[in-house]
Chimera marker file (.cmm) of the C-alpha trace (Angstrom):
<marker_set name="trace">
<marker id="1" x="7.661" y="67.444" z="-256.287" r="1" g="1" b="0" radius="0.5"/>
<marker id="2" x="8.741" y="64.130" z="-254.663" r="1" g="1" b="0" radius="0.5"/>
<marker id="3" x="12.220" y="64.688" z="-256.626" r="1" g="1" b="0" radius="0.5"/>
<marker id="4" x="12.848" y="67.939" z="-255.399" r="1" g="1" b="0" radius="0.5"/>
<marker id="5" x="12.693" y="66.526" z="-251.512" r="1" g="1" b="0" radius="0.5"/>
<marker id="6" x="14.727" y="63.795" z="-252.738" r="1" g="1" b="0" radius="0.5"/>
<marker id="7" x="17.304" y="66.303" z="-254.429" r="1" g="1" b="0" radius="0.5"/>
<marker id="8" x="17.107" y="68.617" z="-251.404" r="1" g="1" b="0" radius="0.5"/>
<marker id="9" x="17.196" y="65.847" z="-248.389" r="1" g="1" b="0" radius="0.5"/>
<marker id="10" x="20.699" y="64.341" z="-250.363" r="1" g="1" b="0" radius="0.5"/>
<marker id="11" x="21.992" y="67.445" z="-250.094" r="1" g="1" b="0" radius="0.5"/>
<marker id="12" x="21.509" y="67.655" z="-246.634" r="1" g="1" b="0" radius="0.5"/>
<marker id="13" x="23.020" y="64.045" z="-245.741" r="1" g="1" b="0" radius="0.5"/>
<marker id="14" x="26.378" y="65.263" z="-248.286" r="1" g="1" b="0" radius="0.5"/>
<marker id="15" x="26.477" y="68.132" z="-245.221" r="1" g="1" b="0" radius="0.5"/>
<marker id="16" x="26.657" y="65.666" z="-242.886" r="1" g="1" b="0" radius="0.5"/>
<marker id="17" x="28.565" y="63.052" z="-244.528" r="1" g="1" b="0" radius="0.5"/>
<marker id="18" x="32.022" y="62.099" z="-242.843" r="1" g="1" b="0" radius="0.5"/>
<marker id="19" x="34.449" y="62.988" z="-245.173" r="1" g="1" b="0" radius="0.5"/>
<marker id="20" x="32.874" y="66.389" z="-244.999" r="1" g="1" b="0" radius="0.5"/>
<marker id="21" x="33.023" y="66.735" z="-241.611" r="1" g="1" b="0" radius="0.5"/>
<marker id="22" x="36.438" y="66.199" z="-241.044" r="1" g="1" b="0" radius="0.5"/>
<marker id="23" x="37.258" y="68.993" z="-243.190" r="1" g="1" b="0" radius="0.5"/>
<marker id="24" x="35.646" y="71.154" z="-240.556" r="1" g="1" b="0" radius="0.5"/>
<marker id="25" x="37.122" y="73.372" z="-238.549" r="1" g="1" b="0" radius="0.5"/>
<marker id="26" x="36.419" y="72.978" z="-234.155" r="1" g="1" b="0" radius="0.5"/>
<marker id="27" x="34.107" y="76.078" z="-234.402" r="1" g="1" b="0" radius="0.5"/>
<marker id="28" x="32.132" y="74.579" z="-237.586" r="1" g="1" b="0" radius="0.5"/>
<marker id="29" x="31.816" y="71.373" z="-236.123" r="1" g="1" b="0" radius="0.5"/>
<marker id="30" x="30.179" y="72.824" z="-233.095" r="1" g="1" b="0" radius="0.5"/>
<marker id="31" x="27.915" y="74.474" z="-235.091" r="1" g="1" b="0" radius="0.5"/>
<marker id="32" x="26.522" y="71.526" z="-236.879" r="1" g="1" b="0" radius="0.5"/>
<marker id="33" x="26.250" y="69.531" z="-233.643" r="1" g="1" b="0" radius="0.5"/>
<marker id="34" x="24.468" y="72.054" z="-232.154" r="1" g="1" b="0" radius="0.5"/>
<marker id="35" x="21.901" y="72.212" z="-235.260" r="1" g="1" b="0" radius="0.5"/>
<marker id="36" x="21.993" y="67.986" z="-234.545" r="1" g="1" b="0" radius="0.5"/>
<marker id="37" x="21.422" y="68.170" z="-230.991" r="1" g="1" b="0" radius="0.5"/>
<marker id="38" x="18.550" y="71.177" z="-232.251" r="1" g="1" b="0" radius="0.5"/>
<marker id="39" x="17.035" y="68.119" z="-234.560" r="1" g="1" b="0" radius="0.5"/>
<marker id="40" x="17.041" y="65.731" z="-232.254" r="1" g="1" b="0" radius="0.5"/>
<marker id="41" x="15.571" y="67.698" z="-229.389" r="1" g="1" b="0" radius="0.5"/>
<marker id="42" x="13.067" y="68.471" z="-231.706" r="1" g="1" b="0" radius="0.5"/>
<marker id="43" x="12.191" y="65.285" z="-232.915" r="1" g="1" b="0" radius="0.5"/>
<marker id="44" x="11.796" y="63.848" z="-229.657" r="1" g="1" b="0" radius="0.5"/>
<marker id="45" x="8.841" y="66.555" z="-228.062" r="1" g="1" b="0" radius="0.5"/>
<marker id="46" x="7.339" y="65.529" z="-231.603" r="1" g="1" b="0" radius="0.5"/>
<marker id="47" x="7.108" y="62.155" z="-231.192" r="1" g="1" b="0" radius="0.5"/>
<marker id="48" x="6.518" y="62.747" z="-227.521" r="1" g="1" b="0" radius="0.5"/>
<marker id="49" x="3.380" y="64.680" z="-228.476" r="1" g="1" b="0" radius="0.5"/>
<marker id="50" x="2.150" y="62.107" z="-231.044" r="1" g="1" b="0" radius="0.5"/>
<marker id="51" x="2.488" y="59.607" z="-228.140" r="1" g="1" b="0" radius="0.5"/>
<marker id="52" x="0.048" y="61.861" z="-226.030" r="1" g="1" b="0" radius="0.5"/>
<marker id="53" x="-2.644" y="62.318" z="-228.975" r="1" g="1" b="0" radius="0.5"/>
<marker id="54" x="-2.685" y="58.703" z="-229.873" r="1" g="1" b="0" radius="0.5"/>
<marker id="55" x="-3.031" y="57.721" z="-225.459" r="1" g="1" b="0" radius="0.5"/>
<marker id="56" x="-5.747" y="60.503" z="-225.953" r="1" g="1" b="0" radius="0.5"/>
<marker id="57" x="-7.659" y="59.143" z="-228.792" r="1" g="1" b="0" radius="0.5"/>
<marker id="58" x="-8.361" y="56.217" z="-226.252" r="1" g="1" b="0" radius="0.5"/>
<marker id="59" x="-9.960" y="57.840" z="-224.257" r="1" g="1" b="0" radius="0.5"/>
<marker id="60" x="-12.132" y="60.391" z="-226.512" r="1" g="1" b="0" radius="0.5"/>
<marker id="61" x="-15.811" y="59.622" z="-226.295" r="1" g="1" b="0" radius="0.5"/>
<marker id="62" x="-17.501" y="59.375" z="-229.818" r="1" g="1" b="0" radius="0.5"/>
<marker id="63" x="-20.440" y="61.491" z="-229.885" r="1" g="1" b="0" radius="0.5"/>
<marker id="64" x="-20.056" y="62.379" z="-233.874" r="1" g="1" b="0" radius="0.5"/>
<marker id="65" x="-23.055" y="61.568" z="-236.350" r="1" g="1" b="0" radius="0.5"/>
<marker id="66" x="-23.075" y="58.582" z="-238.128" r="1" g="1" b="0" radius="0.5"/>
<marker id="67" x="-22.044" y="59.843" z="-241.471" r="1" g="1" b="0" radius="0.5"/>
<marker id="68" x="-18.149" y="61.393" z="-240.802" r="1" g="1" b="0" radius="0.5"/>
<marker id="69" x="-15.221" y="59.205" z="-239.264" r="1" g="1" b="0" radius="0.5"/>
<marker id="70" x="-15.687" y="58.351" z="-235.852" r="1" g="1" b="0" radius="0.5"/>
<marker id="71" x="-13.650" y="60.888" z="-233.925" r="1" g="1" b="0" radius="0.5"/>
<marker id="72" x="-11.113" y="59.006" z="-231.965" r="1" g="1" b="0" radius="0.5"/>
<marker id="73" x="-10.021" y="57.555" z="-235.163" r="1" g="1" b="0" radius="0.5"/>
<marker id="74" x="-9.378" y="61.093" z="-236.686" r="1" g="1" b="0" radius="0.5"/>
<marker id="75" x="-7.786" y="61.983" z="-233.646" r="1" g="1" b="0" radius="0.5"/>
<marker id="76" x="-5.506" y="58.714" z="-233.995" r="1" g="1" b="0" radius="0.5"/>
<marker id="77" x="-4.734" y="59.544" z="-237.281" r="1" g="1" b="0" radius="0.5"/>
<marker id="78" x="-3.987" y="62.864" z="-236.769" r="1" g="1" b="0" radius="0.5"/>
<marker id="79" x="-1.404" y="61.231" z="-233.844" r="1" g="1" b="0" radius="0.5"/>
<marker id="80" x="0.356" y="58.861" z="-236.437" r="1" g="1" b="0" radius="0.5"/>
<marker id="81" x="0.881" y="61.806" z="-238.925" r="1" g="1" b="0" radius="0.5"/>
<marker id="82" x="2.386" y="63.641" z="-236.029" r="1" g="1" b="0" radius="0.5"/>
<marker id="83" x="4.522" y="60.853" z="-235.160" r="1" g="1" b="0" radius="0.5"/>
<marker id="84" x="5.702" y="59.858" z="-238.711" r="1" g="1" b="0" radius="0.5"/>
<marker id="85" x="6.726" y="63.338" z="-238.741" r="1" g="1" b="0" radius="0.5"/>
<marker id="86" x="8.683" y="62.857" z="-235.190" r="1" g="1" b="0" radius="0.5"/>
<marker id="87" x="10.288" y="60.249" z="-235.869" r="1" g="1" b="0" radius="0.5"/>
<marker id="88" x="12.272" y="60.383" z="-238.518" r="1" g="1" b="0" radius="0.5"/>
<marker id="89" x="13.082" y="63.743" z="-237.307" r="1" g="1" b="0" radius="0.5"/>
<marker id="90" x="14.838" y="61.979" z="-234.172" r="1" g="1" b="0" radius="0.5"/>
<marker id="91" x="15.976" y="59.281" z="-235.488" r="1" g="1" b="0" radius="0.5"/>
<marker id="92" x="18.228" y="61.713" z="-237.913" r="1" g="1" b="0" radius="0.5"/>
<marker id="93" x="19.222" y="63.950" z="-235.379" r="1" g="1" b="0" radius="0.5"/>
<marker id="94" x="20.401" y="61.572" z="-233.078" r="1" g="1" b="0" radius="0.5"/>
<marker id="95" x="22.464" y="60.012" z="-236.156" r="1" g="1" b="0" radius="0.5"/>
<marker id="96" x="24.481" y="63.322" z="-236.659" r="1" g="1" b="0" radius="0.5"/>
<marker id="97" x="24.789" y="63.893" z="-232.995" r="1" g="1" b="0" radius="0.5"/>
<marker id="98" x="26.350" y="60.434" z="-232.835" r="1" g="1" b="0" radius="0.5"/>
<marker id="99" x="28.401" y="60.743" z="-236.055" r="1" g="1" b="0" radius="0.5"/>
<marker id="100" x="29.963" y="64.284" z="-235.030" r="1" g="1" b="0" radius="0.5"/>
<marker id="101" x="30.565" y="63.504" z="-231.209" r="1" g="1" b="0" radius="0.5"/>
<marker id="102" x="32.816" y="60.298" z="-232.738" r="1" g="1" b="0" radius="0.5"/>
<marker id="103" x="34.512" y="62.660" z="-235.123" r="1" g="1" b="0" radius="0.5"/>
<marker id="104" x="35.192" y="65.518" z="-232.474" r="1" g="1" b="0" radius="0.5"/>
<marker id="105" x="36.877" y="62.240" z="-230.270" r="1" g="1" b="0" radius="0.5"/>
<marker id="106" x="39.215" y="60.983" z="-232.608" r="1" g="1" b="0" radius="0.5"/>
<marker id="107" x="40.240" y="64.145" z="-233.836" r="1" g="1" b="0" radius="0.5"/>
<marker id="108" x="41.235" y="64.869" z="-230.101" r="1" g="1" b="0" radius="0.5"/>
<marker id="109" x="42.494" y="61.237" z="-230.013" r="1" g="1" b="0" radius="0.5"/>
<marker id="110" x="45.274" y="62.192" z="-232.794" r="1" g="1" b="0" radius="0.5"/>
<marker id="111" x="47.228" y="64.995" z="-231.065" r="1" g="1" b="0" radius="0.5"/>
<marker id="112" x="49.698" y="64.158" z="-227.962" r="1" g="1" b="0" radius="0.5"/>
<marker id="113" x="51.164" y="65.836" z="-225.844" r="1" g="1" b="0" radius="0.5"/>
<marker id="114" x="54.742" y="65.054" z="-224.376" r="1" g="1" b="0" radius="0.5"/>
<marker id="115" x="56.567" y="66.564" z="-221.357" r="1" g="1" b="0" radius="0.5"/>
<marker id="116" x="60.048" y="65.042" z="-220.877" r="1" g="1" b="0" radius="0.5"/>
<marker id="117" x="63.103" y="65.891" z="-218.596" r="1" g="1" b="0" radius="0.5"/>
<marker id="118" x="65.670" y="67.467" z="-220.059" r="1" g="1" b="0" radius="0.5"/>
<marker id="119" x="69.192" y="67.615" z="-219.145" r="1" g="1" b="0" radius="0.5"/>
<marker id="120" x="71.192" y="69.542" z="-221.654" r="1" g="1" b="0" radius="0.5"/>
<marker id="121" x="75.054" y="69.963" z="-221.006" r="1" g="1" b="0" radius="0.5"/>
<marker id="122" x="76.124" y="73.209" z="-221.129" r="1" g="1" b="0" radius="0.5"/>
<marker id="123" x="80.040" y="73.699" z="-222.222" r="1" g="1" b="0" radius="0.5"/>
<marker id="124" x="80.680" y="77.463" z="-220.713" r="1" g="1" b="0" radius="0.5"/>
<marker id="125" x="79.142" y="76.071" z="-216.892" r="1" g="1" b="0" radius="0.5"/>
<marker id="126" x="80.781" y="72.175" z="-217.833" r="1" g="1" b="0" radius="0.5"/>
<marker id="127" x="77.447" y="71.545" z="-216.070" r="1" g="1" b="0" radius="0.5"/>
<marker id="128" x="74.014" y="69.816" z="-216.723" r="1" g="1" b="0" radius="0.5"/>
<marker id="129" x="71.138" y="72.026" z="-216.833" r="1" g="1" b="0" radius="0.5"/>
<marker id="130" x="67.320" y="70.532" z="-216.051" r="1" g="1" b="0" radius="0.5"/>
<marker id="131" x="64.577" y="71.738" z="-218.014" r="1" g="1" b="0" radius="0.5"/>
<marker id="132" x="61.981" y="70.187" z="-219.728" r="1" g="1" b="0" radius="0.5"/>
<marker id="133" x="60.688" y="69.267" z="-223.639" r="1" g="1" b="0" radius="0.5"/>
<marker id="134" x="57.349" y="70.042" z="-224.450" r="1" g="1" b="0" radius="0.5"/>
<marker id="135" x="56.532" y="68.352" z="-227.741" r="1" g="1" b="0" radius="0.5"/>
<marker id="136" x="52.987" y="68.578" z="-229.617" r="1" g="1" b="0" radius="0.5"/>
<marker id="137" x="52.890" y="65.865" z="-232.370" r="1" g="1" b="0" radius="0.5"/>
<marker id="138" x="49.316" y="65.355" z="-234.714" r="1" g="1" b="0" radius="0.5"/>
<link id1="1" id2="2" r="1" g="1" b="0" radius="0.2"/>
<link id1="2" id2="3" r="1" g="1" b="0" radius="0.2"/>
<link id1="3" id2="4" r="1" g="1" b="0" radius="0.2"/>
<link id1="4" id2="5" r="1" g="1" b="0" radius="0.2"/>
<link id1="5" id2="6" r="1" g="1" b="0" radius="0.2"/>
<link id1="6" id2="7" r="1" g="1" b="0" radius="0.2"/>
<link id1="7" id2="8" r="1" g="1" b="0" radius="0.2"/>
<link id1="8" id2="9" r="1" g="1" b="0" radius="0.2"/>
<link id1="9" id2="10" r="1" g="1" b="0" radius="0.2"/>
<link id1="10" id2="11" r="1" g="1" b="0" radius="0.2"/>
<link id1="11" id2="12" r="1" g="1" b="0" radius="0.2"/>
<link id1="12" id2="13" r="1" g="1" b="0" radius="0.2"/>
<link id1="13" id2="14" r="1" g="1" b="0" radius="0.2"/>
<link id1="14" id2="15" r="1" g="1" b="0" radius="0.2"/>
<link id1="15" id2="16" r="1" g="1" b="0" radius="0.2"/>
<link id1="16" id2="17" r="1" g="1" b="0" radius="0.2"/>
<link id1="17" id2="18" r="1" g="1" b="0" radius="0.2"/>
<link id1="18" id2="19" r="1" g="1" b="0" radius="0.2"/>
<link id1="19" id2="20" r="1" g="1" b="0" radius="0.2"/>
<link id1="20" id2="21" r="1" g="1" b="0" radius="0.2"/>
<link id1="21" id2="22" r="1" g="1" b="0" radius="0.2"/>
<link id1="22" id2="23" r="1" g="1" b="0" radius="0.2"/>
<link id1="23" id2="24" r="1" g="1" b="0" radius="0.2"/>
<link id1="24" id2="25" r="1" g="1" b="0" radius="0.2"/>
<link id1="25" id2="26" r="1" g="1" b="0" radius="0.2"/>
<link id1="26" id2="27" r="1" g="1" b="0" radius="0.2"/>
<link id1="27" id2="28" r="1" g="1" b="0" radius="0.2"/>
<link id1="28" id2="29" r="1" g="1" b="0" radius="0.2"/>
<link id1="29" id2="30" r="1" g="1" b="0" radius="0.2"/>
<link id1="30" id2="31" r="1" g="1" b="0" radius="0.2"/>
<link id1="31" id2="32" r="1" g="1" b="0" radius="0.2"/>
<link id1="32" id2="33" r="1" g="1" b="0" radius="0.2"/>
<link id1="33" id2="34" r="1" g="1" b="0" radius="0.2"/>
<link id1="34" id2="35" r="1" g="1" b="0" radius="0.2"/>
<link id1="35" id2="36" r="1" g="1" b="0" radius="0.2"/>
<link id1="36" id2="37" r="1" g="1" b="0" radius="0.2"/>
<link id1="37" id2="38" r="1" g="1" b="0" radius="0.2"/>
<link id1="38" id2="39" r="1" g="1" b="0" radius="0.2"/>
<link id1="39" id2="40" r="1" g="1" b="0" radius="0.2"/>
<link id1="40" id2="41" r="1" g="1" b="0" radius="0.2"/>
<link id1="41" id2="42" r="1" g="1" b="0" radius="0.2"/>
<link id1="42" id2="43" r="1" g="1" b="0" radius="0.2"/>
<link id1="43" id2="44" r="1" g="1" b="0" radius="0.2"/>
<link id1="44" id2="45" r="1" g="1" b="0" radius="0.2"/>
<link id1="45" id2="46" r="1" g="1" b="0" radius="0.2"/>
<link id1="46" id2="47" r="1" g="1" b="0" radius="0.2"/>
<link id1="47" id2="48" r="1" g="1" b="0" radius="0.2"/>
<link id1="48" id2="49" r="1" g="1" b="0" radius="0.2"/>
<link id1="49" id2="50" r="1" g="1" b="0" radius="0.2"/>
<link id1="50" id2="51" r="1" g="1" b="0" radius="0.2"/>
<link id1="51" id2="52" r="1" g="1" b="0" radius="0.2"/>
<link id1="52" id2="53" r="1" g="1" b="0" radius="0.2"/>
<link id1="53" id2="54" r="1" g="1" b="0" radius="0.2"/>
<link id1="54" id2="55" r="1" g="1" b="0" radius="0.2"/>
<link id1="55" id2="56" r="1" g="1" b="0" radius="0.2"/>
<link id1="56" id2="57" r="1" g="1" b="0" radius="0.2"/>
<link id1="57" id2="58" r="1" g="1" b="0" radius="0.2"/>
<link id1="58" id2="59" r="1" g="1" b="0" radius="0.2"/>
<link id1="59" id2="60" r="1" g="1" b="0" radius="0.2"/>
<link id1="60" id2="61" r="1" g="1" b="0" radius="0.2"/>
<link id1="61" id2="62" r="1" g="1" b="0" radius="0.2"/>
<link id1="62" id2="63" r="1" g="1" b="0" radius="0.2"/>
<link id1="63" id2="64" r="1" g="1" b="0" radius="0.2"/>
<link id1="64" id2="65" r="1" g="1" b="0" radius="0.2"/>
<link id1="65" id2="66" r="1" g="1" b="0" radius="0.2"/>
<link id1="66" id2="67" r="1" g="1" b="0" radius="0.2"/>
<link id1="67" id2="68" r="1" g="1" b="0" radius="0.2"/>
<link id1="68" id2="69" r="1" g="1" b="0" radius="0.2"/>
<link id1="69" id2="70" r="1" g="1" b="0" radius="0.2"/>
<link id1="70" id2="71" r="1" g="1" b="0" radius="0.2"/>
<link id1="71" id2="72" r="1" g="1" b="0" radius="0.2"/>
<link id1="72" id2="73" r="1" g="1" b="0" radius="0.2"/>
<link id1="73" id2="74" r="1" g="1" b="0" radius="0.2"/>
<link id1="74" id2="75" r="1" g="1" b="0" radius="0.2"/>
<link id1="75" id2="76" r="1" g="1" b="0" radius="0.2"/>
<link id1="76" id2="77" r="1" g="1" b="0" radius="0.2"/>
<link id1="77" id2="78" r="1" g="1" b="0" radius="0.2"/>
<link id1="78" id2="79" r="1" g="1" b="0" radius="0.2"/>
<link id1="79" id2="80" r="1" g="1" b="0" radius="0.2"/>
<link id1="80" id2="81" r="1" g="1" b="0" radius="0.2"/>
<link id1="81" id2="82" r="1" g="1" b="0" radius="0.2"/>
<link id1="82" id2="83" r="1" g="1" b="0" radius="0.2"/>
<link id1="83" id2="84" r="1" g="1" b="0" radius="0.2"/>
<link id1="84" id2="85" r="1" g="1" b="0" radius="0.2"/>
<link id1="85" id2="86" r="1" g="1" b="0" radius="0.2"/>
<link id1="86" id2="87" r="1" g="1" b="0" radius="0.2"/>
<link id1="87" id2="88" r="1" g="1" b="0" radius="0.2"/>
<link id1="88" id2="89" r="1" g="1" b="0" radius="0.2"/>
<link id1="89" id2="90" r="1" g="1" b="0" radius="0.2"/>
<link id1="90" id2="91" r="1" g="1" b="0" radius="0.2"/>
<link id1="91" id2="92" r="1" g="1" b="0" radius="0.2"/>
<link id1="92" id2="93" r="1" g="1" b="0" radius="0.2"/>
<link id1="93" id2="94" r="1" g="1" b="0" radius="0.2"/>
<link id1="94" id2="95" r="1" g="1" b="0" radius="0.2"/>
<link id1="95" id2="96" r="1" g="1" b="0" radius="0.2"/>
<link id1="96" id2="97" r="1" g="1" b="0" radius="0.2"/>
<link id1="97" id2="98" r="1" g="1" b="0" radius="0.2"/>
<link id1="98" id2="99" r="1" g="1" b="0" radius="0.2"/>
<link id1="99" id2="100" r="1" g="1" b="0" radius="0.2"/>
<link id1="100" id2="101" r="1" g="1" b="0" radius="0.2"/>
<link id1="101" id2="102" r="1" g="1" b="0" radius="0.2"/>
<link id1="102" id2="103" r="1" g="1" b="0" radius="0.2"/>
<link id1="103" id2="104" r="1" g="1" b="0" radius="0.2"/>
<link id1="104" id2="105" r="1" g="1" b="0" radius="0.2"/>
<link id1="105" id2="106" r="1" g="1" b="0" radius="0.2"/>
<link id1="106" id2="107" r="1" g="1" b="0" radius="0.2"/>
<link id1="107" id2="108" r="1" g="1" b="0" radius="0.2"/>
<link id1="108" id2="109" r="1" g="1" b="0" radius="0.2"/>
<link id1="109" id2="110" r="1" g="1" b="0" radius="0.2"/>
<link id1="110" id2="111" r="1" g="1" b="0" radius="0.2"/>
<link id1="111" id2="112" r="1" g="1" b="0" radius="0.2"/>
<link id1="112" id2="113" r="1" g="1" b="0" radius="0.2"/>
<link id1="113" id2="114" r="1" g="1" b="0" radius="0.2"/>
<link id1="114" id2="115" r="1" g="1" b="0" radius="0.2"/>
<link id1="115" id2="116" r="1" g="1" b="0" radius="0.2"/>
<link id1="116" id2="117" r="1" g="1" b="0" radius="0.2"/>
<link id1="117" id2="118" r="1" g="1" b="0" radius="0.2"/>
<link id1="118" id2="119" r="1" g="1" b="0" radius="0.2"/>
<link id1="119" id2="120" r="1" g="1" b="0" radius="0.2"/>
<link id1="120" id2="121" r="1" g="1" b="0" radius="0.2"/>
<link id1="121" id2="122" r="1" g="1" b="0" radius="0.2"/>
<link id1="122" id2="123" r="1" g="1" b="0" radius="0.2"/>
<link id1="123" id2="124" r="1" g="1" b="0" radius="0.2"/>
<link id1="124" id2="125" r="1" g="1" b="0" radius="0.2"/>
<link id1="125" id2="126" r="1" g="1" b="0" radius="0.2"/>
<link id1="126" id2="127" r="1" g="1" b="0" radius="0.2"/>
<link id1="127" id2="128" r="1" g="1" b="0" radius="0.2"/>
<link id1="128" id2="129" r="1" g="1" b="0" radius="0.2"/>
<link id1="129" id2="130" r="1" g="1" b="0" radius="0.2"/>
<link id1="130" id2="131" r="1" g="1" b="0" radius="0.2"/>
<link id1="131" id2="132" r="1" g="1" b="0" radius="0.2"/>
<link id1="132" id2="133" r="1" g="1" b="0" radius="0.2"/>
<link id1="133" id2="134" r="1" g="1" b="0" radius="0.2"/>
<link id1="134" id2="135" r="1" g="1" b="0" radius="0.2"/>
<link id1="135" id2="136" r="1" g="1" b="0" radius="0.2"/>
<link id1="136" id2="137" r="1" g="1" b="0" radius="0.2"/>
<link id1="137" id2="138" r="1" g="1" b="0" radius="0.2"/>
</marker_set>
């Protein structure tokens, strides 16, 4: 079982891997940063929420019988398993955001624009006529 998550969550990092993602097109690339931002967003009411039930467990009174777990510690438990869930889950998600907003900047970084005078003789007028060049290089 623990080979199949390991199988599956490499499969999911190759997804996300840089020389994947710059073989994206604009569109595509939005998509997976909005399934990032979607992860880490996620992640972060997670571990908020494990933050509250551990705070809680504090304060729980322990009125259980002697013979199961005291109850704050279940509840604490139960606030660590929540968080080792959350966790991870932000920490990845904030990882892709990063990685894909740095891609999406140099990509822009690599096309210019130019906008130059012109002046372009013109034999029938024996004149110079202004304009302008408009040149696109990536």
């Amino acid at each position: 079982m623990f080979f199949l998550i390991f199988v599956f969550s490499s499969y999911a990092q190759k997804k996300y891997s840089v020389e994947n993602l710059q073989n994206l097109s604009q569109k595509e690339l939005n998509v997976y940063l909005k399934k990032a931002q979607n992860k880490k967003t996620a992640g972060a009411i997670i571990s908020g929420a494990a933050a509250v039930v551990i705070t809680s467990a504090f304060f729980i009174e322990d009125d259980s019988e002697p013979m199961g777990p005291p109850l704050p510690f279940v509840v604490g438990a139960g606030g660590v398993v929540i968080g080792l869930i959350g966790l991870p889950l932000l920490i990845k998600g904030s990882s892709r955001v990063k990685r894909i907003k740095q891609l999406q900047k140099t990509s822009l970084d690599n096309i210019k624009f130019d906008v130059q005078p012109l002046a372009q003789y013109n034999r029938i007028s024996q004149k110079y006529q202004a304009g302008l060049t408009f040149r696109v290089t990536f």
